[in-house]
N, C-alpha and C positions, 0 to 999 in steps of 0.2 A: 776704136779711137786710140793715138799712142799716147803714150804717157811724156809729158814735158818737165825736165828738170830748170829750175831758175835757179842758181846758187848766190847767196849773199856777195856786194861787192861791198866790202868791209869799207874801205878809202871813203865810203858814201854812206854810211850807214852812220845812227847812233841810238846809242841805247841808255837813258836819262830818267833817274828819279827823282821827285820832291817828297820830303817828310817837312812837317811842323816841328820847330824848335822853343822851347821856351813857350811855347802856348802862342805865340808871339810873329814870328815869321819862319820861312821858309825856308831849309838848309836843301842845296840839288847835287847831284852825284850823278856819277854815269860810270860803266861799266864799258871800258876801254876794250876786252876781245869776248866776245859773240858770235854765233853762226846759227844760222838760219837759212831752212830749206825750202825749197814750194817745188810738190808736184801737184803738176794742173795735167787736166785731158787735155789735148790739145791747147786752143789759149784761150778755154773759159774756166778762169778763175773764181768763179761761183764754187767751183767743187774741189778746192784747190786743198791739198794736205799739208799741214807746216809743222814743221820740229826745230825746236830752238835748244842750242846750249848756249848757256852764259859761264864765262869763267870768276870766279869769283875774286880770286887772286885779280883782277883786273880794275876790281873798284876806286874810284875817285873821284874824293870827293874836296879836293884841295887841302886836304889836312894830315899828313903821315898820321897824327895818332888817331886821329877820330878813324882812318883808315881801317891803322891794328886792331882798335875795338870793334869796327865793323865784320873785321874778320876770324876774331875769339870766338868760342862757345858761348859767348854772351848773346852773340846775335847769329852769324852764318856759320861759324864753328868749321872754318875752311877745312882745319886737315880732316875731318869726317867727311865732310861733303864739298869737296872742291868745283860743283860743279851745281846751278840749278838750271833747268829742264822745263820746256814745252812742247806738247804734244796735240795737236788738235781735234775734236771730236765732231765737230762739225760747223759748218759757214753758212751765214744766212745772209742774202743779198737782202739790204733794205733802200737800195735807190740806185740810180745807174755809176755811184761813183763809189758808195758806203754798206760796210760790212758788220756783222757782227760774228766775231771768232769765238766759236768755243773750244776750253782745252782743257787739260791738265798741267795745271804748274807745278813742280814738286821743286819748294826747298827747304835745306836739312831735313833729308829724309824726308819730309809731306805732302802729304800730294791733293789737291784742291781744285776744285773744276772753278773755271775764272769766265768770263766773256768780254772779249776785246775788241772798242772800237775801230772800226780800220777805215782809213777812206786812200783809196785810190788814186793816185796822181798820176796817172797816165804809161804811153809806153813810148818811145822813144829809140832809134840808132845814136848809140856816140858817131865821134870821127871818125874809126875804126871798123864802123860795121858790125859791134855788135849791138841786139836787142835788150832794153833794158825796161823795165817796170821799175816805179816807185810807188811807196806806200807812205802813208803815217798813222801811225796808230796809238791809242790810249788805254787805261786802264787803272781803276784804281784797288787795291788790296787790302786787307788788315791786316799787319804784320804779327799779331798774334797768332792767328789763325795758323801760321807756317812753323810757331814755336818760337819765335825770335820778340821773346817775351820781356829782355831786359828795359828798366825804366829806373827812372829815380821820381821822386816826390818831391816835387815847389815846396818852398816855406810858403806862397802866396795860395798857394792852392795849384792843384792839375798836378801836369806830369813835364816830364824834360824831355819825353818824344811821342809824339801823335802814335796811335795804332796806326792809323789811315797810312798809305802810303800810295801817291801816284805815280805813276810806273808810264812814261812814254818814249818813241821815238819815230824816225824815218829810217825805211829801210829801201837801199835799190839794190835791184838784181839782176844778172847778165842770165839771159838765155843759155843755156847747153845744148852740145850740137845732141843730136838724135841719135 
């Protein structure tokens, strides 16, 4: 059977995180350039292989400075690691629409097996004729775990950012010709 490349179609994609602020509510960011790959057998995406880079330099989160810090050694330590990475280990169909991704995430330098949910949204021709899949998928992290350890301490008690961190988006992708 041959091998099918899908490549990410950026224009239609997004890549979206929430952390806790202040114990209190929810600060969201996205991560503006991304790429993500899928080879599938043919077009059963059951056995499908994904590799993702995220640029970090890319992050946004509506605030230039909460940005800079996001991108200091305090947290992503950009000029070390410009760049975090997924890699798949394997996929488990659990219904005709919903997946469960396993992978390796690595950032600053760490690398941590994650499992992400993914559901399916169909496949589709644009106006142009070509073939296109969309997905959405979820997942949530503890941002220690990756080293991105910085925090401050409430006078009230707690912390000034949640470990937890969930990590989602939508992703469509154009077929590659053969």
């Amino acid at each position: 059977m041959s091998t099918t490349t899908w490549a990410l179609d950026p224009t239609h994609s997004e890549l979206l995180f929430r952390v806790r602020h202040l114990m209190i509510a929810s600060v969201k960011g996205e991560f503006r350039k991304f790429n993500v790959t899928l080879q599938v057998n043919g077009d059963d995406f059951s056995g499908a292989s994904v590799s993702a880079s995220v640029d970090i330099d890319s992050i946004d989160t509506n605030n230039a400075d909460r940005d800079g810090h996001l991108k200091s050694p305090d947290f992503f330590d950009m000029a070390s690691h410009p760049a975090m990475t997924f890699n798949s280990t394997s996929i488990t169909k659990s219904s005709d629409t919903d997946y469960v991704l396993h992978g390796d995430l690595t950032i600053k330098g760490v690398t941590k097996s994650v499992a992400v949910q993914v559901e399916f949204g169909g496949m589709n021709k644009d106006p142009w004729g070509n073939e296109k899949a969309g997905y959405s998928f979820s997942t949530t992290i503890n941002r220690n775990d990756f080293g991105l350890t910085w925090n401050a301490a409430l006078e009230t008690g707690g912390v000034l950012v949640s470990e937890e961190v969930k990590i989602s988006g939508e992703l469509q992708f154009v077929k590659q010709a053969s």
